[in-house]
N, CA and C atoms of all chains as a GROMACS GRO file, in nm:
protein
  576
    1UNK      N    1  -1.351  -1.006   0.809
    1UNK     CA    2  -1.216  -1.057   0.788
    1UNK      C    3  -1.123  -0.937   0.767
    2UNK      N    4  -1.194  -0.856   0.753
    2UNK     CA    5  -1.076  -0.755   0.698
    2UNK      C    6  -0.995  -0.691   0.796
    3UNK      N    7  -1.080  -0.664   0.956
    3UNK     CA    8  -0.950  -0.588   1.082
    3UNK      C    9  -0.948  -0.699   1.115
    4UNK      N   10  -0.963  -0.825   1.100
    4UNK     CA   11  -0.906  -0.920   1.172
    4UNK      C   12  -0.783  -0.983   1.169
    5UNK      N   13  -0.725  -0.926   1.039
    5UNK     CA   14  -0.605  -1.010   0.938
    5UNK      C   15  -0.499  -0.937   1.086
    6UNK      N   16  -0.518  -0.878   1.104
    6UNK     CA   17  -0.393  -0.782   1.133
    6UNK      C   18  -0.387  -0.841   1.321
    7UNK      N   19  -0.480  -0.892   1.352
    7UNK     CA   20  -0.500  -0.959   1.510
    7UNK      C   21  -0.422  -1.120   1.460
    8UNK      N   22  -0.481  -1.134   1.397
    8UNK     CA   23  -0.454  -1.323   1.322
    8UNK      C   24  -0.277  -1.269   1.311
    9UNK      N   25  -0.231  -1.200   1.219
    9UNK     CA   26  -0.109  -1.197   1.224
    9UNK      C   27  -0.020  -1.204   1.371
   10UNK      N   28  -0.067  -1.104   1.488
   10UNK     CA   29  -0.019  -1.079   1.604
   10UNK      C   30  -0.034  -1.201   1.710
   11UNK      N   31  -0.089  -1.291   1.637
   11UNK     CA   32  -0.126  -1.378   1.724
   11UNK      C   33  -0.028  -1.501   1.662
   12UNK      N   34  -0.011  -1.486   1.551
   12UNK     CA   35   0.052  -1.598   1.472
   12UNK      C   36   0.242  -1.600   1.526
   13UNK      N   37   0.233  -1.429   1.512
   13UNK     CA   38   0.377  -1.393   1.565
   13UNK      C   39   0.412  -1.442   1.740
   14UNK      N   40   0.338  -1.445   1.801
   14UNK     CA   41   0.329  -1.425   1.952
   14UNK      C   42   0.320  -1.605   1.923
   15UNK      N   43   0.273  -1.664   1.867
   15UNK     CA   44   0.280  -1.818   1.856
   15UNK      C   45   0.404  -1.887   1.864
   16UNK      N   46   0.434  -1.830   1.691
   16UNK     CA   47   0.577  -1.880   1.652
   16UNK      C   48   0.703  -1.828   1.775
   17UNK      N   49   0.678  -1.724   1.828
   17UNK     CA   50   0.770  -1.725   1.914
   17UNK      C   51   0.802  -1.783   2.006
   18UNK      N   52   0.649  -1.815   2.079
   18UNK     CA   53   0.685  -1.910   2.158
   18UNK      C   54   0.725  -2.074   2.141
   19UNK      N   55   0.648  -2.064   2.086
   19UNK     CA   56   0.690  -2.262   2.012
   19UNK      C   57   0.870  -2.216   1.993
   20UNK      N   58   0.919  -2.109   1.934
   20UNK     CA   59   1.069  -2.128   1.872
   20UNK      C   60   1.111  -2.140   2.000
   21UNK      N   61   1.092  -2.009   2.095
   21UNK     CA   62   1.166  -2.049   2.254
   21UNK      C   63   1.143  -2.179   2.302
   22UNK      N   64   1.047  -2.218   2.318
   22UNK     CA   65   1.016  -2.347   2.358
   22UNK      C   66   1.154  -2.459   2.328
   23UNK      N   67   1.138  -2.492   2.158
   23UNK     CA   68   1.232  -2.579   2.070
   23UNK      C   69   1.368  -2.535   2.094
   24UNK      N   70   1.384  -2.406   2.119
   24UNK     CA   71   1.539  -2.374   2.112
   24UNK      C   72   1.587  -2.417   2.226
   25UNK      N   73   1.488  -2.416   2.359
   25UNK     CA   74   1.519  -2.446   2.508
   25UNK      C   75   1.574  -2.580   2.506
   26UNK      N   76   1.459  -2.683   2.452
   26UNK     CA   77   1.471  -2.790   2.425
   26UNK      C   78   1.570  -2.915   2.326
   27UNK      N   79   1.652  -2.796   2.289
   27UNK     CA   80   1.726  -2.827   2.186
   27UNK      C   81   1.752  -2.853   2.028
   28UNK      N   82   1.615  -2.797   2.002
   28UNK     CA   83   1.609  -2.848   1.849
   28UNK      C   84   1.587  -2.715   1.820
   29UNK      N   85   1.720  -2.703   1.743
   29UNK     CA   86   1.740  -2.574   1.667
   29UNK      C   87   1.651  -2.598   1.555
   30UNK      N   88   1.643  -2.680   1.466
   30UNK     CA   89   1.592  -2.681   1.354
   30UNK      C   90   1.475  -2.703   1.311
   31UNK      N   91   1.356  -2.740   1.443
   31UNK     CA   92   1.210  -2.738   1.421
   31UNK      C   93   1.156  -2.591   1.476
   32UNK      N   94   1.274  -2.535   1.532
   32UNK     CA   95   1.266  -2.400   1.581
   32UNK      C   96   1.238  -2.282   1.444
   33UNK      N   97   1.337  -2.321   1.361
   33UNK     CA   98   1.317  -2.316   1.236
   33UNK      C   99   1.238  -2.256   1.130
   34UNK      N  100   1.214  -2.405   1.144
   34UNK     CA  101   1.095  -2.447   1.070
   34UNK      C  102   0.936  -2.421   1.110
   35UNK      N  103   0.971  -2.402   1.229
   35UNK     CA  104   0.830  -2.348   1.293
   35UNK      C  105   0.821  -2.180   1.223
   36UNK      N  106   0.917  -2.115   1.248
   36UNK     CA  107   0.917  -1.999   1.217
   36UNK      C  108   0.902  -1.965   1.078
   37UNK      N  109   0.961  -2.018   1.007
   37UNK     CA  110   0.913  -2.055   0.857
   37UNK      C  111   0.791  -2.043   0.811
   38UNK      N  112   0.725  -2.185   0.894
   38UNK     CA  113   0.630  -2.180   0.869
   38UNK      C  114   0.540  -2.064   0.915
   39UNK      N  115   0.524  -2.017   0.998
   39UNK     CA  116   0.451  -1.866   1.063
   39UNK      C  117   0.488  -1.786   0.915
   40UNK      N  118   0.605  -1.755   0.852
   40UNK     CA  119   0.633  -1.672   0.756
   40UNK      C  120   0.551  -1.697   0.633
   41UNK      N  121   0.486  -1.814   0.601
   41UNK     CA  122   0.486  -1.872   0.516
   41UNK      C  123   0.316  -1.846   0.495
   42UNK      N  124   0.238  -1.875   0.661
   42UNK     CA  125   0.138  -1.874   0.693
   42UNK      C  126   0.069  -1.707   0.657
   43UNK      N  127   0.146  -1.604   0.693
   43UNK     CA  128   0.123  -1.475   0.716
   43UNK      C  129   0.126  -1.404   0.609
   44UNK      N  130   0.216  -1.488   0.509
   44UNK     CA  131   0.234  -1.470   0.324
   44UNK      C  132   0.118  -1.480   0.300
   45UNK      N  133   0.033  -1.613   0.317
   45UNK     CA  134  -0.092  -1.636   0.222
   45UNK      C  135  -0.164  -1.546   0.264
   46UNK      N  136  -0.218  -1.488   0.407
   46UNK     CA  137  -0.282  -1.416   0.478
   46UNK      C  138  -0.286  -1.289   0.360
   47UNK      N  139  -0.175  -1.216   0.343
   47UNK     CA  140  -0.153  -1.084   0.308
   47UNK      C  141  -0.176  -1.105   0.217
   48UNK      N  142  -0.096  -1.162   0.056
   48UNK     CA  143  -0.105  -1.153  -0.022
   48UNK      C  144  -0.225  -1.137  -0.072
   49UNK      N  145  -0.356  -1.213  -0.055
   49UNK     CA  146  -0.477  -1.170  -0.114
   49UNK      C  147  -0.531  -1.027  -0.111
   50UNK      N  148  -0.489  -1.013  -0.017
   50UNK     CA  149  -0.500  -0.843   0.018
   50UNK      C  150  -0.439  -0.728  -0.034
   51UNK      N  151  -0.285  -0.777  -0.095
   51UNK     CA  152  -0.175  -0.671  -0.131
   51UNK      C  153  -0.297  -0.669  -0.275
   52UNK      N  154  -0.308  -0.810  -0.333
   52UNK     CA  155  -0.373  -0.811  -0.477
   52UNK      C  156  -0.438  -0.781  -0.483
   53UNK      N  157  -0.603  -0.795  -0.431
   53UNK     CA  158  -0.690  -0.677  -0.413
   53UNK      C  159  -0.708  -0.515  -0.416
   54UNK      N  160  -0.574  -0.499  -0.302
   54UNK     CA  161  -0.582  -0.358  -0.337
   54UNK      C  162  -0.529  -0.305  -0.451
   55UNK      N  163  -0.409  -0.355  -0.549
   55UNK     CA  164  -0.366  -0.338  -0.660
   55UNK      C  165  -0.420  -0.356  -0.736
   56UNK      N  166  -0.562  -0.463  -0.800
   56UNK     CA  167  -0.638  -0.446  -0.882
   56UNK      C  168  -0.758  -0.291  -0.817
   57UNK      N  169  -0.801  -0.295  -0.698
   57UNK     CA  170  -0.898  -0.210  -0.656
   57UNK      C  171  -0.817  -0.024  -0.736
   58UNK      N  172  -0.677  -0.018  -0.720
   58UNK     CA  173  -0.645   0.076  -0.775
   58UNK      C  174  -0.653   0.105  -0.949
   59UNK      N  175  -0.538  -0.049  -0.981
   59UNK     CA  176  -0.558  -0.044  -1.145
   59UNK      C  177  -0.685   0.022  -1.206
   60UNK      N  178  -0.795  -0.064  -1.161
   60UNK     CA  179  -0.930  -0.046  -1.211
   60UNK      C  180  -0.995   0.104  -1.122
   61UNK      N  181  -0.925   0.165  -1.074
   61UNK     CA  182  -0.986   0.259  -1.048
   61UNK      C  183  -0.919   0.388  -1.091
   62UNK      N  184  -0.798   0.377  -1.097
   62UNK     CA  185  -0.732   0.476  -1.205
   62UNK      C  186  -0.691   0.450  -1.362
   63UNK      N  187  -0.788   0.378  -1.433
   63UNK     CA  188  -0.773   0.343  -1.556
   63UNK      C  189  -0.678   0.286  -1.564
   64UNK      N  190  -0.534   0.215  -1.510
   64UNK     CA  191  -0.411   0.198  -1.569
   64UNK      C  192  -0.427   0.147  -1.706
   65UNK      N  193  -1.770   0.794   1.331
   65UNK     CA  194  -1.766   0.839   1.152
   65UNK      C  195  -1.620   0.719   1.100
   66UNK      N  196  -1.626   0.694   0.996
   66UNK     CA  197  -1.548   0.638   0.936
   66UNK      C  198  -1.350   0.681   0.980
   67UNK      N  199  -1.368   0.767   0.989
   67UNK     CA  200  -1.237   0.832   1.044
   67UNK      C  201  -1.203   0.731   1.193
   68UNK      N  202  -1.290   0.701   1.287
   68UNK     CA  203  -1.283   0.705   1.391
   68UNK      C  204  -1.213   0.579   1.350
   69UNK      N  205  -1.302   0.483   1.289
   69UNK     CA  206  -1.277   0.303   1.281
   69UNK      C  207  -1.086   0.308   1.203
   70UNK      N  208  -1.117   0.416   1.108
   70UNK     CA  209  -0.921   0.361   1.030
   70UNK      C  210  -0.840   0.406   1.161
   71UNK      N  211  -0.889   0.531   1.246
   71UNK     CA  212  -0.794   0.582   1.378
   71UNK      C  213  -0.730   0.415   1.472
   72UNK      N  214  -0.855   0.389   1.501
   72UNK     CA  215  -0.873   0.306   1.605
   72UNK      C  216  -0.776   0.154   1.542
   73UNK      N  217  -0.825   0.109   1.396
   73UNK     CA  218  -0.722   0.006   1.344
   73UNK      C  219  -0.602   0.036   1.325
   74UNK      N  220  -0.543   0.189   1.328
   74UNK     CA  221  -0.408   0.216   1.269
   74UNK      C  222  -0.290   0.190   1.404
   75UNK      N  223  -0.425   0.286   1.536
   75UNK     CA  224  -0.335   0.226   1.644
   75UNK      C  225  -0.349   0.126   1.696
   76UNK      N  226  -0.467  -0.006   1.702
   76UNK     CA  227  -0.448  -0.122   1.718
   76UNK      C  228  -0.309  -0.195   1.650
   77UNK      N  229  -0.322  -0.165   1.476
   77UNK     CA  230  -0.182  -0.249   1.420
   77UNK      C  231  -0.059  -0.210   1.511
   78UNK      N  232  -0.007  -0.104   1.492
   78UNK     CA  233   0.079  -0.016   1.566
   78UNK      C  234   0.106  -0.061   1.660
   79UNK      N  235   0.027  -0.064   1.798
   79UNK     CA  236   0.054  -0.093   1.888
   79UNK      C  237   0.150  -0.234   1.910
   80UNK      N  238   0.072  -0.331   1.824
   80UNK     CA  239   0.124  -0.505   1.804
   80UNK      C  240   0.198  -0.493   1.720
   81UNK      N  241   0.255  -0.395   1.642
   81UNK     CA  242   0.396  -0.422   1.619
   81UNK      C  243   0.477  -0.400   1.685
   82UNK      N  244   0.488  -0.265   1.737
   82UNK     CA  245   0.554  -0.217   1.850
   82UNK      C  246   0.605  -0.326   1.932
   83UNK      N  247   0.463  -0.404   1.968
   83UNK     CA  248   0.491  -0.505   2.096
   83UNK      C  249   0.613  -0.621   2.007
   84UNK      N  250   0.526  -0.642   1.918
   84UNK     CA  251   0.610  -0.810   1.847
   84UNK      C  252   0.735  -0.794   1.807
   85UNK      N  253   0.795  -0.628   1.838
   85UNK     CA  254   0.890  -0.605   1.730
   85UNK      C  255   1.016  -0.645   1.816
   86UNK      N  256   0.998  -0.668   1.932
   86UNK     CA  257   1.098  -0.715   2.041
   86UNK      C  258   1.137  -0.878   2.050
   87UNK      N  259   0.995  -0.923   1.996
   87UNK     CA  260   1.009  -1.103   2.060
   87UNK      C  261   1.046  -1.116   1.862
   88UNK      N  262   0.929  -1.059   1.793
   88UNK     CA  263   0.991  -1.143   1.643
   88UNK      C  264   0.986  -1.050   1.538
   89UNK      N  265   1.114  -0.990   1.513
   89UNK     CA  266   1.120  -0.830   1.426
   89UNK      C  267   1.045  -0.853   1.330
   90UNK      N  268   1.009  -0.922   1.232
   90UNK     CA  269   0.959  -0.969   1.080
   90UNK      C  270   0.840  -0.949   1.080
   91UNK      N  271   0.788  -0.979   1.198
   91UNK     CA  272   0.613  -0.980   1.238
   91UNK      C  273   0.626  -0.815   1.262
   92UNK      N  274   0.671  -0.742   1.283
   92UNK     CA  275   0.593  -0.640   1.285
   92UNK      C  276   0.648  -0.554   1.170
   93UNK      N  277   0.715  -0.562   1.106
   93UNK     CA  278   0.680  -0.554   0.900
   93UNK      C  279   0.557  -0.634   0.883
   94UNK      N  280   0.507  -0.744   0.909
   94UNK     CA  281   0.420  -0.805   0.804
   94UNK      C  282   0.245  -0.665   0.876
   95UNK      N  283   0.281  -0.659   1.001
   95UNK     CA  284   0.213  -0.607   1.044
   95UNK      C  285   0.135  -0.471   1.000
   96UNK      N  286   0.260  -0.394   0.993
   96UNK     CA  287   0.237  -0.283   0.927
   96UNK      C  288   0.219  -0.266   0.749
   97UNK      N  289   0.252  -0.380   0.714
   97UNK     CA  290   0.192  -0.418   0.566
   97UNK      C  291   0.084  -0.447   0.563
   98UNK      N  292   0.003  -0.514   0.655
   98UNK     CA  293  -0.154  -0.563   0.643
   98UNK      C  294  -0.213  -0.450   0.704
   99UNK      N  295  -0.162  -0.356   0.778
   99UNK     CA  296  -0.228  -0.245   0.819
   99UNK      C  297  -0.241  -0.142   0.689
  100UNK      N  298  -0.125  -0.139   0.626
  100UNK     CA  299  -0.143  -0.049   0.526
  100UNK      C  300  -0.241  -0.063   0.451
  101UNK      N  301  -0.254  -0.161   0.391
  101UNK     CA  302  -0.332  -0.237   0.298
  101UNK      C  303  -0.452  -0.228   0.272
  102UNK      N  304  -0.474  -0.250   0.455
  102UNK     CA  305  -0.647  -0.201   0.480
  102UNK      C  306  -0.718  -0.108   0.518
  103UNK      N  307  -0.581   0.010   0.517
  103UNK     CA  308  -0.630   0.132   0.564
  103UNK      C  309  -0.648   0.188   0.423
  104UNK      N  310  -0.573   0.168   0.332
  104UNK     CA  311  -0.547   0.188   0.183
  104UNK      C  312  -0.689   0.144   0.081
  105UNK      N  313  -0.687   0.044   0.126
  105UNK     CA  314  -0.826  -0.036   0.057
  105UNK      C  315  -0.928   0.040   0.090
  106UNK      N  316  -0.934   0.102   0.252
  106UNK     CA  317  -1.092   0.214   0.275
  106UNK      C  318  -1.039   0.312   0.186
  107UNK      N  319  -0.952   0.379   0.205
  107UNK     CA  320  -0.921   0.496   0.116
  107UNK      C  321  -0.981   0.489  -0.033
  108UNK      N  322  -0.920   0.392  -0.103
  108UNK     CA  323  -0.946   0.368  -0.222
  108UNK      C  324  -1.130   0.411  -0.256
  109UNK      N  325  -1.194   0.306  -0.157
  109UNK     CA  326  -1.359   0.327  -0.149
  109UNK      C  327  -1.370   0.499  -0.150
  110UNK      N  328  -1.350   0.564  -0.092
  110UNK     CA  329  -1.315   0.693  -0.111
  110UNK      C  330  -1.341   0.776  -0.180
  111UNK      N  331  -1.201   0.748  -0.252
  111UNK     CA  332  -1.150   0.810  -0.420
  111UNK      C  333  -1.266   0.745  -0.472
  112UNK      N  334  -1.297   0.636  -0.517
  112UNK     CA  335  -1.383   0.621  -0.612
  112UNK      C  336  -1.497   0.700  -0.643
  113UNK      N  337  -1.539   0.732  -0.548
  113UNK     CA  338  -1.628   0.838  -0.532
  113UNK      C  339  -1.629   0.953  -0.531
  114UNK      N  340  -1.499   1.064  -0.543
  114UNK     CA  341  -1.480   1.150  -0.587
  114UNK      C  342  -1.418   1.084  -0.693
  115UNK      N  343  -1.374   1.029  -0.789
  115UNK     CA  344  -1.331   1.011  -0.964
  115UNK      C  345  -1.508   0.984  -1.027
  116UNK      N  346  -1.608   0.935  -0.918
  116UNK     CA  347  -1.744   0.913  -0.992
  116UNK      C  348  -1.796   1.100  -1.010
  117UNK      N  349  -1.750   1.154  -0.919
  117UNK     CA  350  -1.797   1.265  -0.917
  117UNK      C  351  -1.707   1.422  -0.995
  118UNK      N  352  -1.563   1.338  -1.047
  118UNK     CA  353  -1.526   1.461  -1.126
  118UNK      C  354  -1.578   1.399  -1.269
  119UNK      N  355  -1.574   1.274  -1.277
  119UNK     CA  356  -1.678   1.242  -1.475
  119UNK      C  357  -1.758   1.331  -1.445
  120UNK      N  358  -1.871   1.327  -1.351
  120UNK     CA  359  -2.020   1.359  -1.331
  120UNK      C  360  -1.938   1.525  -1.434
  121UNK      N  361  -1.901   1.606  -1.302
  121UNK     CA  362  -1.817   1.726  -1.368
  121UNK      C  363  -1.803   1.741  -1.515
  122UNK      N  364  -1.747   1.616  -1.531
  122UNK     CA  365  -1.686   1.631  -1.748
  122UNK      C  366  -1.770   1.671  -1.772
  123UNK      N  367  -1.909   1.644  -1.791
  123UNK     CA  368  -2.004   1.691  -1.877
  123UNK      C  369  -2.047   1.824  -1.905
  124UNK      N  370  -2.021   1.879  -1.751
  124UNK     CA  371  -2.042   2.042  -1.786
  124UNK      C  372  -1.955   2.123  -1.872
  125UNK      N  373  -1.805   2.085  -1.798
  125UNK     CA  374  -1.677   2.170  -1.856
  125UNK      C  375  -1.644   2.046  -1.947
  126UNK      N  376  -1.633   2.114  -2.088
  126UNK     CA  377  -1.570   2.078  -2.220
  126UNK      C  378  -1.448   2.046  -2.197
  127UNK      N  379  -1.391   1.984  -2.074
  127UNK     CA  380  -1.216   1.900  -2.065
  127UNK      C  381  -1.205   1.804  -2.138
  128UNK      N  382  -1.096   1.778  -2.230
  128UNK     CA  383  -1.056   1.651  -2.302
  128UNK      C  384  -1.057   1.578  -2.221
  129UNK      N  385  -1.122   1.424  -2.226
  129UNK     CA  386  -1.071   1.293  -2.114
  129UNK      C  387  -0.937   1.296  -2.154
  130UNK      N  388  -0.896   1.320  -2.240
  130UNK     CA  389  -0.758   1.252  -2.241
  130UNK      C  390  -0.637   1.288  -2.124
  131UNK      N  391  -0.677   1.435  -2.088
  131UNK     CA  392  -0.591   1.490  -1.946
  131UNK      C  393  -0.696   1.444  -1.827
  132UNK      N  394  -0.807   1.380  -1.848
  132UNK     CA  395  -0.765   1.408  -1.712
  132UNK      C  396  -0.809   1.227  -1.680
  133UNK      N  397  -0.784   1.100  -1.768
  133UNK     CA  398  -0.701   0.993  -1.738
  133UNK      C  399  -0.595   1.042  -1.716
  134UNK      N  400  -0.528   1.113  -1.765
  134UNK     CA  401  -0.365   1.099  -1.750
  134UNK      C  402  -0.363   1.177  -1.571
  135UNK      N  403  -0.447   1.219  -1.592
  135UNK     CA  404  -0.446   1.308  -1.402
  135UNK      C  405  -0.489   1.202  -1.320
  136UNK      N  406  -0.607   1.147  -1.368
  136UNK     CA  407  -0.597   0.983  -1.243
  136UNK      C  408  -0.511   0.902  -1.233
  137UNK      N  409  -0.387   0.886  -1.347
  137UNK     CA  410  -0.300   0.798  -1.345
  137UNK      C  411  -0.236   0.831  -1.290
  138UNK      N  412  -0.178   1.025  -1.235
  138UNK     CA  413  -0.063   1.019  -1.185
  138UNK      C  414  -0.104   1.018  -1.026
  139UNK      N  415  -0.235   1.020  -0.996
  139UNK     CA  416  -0.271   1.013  -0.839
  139UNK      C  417  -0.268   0.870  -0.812
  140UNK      N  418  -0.287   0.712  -0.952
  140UNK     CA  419  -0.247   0.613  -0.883
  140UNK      C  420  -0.141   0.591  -0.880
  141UNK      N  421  -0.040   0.663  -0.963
  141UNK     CA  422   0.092   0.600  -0.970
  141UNK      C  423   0.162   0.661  -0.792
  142UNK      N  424   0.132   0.820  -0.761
  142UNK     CA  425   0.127   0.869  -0.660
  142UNK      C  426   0.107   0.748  -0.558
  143UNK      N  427  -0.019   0.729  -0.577
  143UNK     CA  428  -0.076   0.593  -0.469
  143UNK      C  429   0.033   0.548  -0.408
  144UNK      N  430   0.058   0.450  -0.540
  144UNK     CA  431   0.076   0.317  -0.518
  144UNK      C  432   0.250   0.340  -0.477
  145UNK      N  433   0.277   0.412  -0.522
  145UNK     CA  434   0.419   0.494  -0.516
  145UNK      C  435   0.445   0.503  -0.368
  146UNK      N  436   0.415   0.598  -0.316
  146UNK     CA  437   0.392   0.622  -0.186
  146UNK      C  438   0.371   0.492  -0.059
  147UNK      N  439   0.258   0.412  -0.092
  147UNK     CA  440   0.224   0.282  -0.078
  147UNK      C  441   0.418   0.209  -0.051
  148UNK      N  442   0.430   0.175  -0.118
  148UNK     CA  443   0.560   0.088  -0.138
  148UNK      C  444   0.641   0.143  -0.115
  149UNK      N  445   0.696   0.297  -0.094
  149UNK     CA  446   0.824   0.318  -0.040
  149UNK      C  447   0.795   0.347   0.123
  150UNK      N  448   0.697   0.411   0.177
  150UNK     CA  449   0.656   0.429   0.302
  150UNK      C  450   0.706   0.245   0.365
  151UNK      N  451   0.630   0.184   0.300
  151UNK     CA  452   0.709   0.058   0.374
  151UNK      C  453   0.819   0.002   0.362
  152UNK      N  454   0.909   0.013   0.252
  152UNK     CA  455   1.023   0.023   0.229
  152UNK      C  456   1.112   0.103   0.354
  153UNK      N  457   1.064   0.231   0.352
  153UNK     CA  458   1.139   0.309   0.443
  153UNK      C  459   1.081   0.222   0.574
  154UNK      N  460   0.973   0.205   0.634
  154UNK     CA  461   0.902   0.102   0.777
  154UNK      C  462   1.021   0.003   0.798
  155UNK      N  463   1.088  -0.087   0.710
  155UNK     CA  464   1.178  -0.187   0.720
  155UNK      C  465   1.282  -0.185   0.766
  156UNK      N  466   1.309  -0.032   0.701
  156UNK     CA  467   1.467   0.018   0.750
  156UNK      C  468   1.537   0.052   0.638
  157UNK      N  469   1.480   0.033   0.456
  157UNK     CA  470   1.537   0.020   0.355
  157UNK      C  471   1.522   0.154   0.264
  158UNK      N  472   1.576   0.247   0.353
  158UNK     CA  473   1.559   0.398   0.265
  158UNK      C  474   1.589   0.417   0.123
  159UNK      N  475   1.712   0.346   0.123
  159UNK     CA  476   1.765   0.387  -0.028
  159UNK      C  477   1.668   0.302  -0.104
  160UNK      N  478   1.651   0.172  -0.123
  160UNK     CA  479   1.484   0.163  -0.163
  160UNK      C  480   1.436   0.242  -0.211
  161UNK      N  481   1.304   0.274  -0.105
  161UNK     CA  482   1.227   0.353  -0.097
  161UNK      C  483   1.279   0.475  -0.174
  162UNK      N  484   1.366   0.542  -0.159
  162UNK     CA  485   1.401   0.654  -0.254
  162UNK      C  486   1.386   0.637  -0.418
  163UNK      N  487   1.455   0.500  -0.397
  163UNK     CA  488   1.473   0.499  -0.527
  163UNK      C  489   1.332   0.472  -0.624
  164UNK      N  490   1.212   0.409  -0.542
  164UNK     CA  491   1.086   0.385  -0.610
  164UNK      C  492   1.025   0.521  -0.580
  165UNK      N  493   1.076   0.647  -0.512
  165UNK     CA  494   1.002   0.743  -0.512
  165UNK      C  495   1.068   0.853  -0.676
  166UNK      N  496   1.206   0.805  -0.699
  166UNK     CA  497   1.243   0.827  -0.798
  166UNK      C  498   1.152   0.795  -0.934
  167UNK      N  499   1.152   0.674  -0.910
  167UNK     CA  500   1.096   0.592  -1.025
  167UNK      C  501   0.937   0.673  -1.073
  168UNK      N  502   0.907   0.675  -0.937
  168UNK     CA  503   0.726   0.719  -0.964
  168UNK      C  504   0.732   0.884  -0.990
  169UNK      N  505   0.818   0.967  -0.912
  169UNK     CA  506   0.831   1.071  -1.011
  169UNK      C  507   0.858   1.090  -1.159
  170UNK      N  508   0.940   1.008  -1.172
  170UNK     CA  509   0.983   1.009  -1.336
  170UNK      C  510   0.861   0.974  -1.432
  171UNK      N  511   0.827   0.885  -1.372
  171UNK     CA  512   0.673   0.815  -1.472
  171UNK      C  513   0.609   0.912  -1.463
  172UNK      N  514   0.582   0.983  -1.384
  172UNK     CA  515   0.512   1.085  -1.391
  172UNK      C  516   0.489   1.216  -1.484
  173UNK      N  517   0.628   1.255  -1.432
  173UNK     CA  518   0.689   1.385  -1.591
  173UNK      C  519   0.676   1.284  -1.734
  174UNK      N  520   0.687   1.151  -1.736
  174UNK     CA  521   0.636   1.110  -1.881
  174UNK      C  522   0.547   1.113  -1.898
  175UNK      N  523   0.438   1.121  -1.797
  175UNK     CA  524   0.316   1.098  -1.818
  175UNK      C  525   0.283   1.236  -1.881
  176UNK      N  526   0.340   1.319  -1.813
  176UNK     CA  527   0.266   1.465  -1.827
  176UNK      C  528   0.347   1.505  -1.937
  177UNK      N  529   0.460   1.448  -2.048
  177UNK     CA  530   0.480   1.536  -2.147
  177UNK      C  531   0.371   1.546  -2.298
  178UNK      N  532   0.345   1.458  -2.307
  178UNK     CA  533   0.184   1.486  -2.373
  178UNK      C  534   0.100   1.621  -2.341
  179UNK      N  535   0.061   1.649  -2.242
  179UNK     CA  536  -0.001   1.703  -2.202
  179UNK      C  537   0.085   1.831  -2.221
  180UNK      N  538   0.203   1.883  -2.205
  180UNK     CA  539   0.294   1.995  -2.206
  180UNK      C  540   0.308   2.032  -2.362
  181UNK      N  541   0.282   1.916  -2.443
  181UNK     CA  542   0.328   1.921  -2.582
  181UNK      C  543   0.197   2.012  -2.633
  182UNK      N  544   0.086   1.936  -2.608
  182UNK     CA  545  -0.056   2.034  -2.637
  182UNK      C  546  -0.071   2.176  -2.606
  183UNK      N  547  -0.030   2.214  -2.473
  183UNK     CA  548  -0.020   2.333  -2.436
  183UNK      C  549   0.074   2.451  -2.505
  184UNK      N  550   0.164   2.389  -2.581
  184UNK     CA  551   0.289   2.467  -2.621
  184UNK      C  552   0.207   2.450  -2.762
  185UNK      N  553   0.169   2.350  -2.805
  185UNK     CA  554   0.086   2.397  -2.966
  185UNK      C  555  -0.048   2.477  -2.936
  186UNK      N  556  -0.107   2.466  -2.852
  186UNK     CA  557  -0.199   2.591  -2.827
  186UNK      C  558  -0.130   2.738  -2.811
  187UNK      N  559  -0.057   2.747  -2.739
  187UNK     CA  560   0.021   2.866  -2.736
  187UNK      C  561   0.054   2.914  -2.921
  188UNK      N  562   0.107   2.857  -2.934
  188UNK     CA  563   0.192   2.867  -3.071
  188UNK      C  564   0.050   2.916  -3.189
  189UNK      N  565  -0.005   2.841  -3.146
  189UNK     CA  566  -0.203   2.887  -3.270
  189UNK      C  567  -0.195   2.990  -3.206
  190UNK      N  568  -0.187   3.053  -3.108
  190UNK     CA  569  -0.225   3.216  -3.030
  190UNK      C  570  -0.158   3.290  -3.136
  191UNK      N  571   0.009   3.248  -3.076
  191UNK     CA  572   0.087   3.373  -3.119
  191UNK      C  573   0.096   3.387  -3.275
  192UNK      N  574   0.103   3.270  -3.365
  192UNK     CA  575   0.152   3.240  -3.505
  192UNK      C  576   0.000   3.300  -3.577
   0.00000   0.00000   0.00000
């Protein structure tokens, strides 16, 4: 899981983009949105476990 | 060798931001944040292993722990310092970034006036 986060992201981005072109073509500005949102939202949970990890992996490794 | 694999992920991320940064700018910040992260996280594995191996050290040379926690603290504050304005500056947000490179210098010289205070009362037992 760990070099994969960073493919999963590129793939998530290359998603949401298209679904938004898609919706925007189609007229709906606002699931266009919300699609994108959601990609933002998706790519949050992704990382965050990771940002925290490495911030405890440091704490605990430089005494803080 | 280990070098080869962080080479090879740094320009994989890279590359897909580069690309995404045209169709969806945001994605390639998140990009280069999860790249950091995990290039950071091998690093860390690393260090640990040289901080297992300067204790090993304490035992020979009579160093107070007390300097040299305060010397691992300023290589994480360094870290983590570095860490967060490098992407700060990645975003486009220099003054940011400056300003947390401010911040982590400063913590730093606090960290180390302890350590300056001892040295100047050792001096002072010399000369007095």
């Amino acid at each position: 899981m760990e070099v994969s986060i960073i493919f999963k992201i590129g793939a998530v981005g290359i998603l949401v983009s298209v679904l938004s072109q898609v919706l925007k073509h189609s007229g709906r500005e606002e699931q266009a949105f919300l699609t994108s949102l959601a990609g933002l939202i998706v790519v949050l949970f992704w990382v965050l476990p990771y940002i925290n990890e490495l911030f405890e992996t440091i704490q605990q490794l430089f005494l803080f | 060798m280990e070098i080869l694999r962080v080479a090879a992920l740094a320009a994989a991320g890279v590359t897909l931001a580069v690309f995404l940064k045209q169709i969806r700018p945001e994605y390639a910040l998140y990009i280069s944040l999860a790249t950091c992260a995990v290039i950071l996280l091998l690093a860390s594995g690393r260090l640990s292993y040289v901080i297992e191996m300067v204790e090993k050290l304490q035992s020979y040379i009579p160093v107070d722990s007390v300097y040299l926690t305060s010397l691992m603290k300023m290589v994480g504050i360094t870290y983590v310092g570095q860490f967060a304005s490098g992407l700060c500056r990645d975003a486009g947000y220099s003054a940011v970034a400056s300003q947390i490179e401010l911040f982590a210098k400063l913590s730093i010289l606090a960290l180390s006036m302890p350590v300056l205070a001892a040295l100047l009362e050792t001096i002072q037992e010399f000369l007095a």
